[in-house]
N, C-alpha and C positions, 0 to 999 in steps of 0.2 A: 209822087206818092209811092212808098212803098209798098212792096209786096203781102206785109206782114200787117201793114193797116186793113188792108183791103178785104183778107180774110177773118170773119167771125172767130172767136177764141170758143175754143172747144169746153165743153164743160161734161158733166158726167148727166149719164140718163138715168135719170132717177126711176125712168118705166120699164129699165133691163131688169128680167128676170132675178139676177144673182143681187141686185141694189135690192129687190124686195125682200130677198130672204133675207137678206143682212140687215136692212130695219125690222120686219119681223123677228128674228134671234135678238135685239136692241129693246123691242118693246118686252119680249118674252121675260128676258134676265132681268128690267125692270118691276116688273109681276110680281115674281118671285123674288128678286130682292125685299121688295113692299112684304109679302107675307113670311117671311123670315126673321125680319124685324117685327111684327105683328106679334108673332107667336114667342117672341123674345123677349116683351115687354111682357104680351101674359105669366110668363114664366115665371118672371121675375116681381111680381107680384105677389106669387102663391109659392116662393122659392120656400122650401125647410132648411134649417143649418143642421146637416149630417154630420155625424160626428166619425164615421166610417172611412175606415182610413183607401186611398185609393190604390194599395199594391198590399198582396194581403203578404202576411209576414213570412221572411223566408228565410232560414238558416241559412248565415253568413260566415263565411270562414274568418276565423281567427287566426292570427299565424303564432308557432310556437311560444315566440319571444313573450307574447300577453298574455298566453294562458298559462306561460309558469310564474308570470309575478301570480296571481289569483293560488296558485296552489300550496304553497308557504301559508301557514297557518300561525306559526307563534318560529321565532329562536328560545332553544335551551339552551342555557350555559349552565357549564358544569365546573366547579372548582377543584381540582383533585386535590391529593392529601401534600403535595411536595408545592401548592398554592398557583400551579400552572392553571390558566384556564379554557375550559375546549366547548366550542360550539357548538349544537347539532339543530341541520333546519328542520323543521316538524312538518310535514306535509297532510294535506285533506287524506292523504291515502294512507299514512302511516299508522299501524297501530301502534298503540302506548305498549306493549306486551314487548314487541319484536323492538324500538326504540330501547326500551329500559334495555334489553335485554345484551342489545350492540353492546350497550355506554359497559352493561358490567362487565362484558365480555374483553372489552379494551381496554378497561382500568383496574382491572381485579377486583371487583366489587362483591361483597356477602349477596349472599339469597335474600336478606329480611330485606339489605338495603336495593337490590333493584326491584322487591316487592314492592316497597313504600315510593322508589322513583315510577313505577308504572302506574300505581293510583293518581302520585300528582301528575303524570303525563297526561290520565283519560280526563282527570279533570278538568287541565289545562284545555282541552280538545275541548268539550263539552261545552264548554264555554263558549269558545269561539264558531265552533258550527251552529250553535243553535242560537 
């Protein structure tokens, strides 16, 4: 017979101090497991559908490239007298006044006639902003 027959197989002592606290914290986390769940079902029970959103709203940067497509409001074209034709883009910040006023300035245009292109310019705006 061997040596290793002879002696009893060791096992743990379940009456050492550190074994009870360790089934103790075992039964505890159980506990409270159990009422955690408990108070999760009531919950859900008496749940409301909130409509509130969960991050409240916060000004997000935009980078240039997308807030100048938004700022173009309409293209003017313009036909001069010799049947060339020239574009001008109308922006949310331009006024119809200083607009008419470029085009006469660059095509030689009368008083009446950048008079009458500034009404159709505020028009044109009028329209689209509002």
């Amino acid at each position: 017979m061997s040596s290793q027959e002879q002696t009893p197989k060791q096992r743990i002592d379940m009456a050492h101090g550190f074994m009870k606290s360790v089934i103790r914290n075992q039964i505890d986390r159980d506990k409270y497991d159990k009422e955690v769940k408990a108070a999760q079902q009531m919950k859900g029970h008496i749940k409301v559908n909130k409509t509130r959103t969960k991050k409240p709203e916060l000004q997000t940067y935009v980078p240039p490239q997308r807030s100048k497509k938004d700022s173009h409001l309409f293209v003017l074209q313009y036909e001069h007298k010799n049947g060339a034709v020239y574009t001008v883009n109308v922006s949310r910040e331009d006024k119809a006044e200083d607009v008419a006023k470029c085009i006469g300035d660059k095509y030689d245009l009368t008083d009446a006639f950048i008079d009458a292109l500034t009404l159709q310019i505020e028009g044109e705006i009028l329209k689209r902003v509002i």
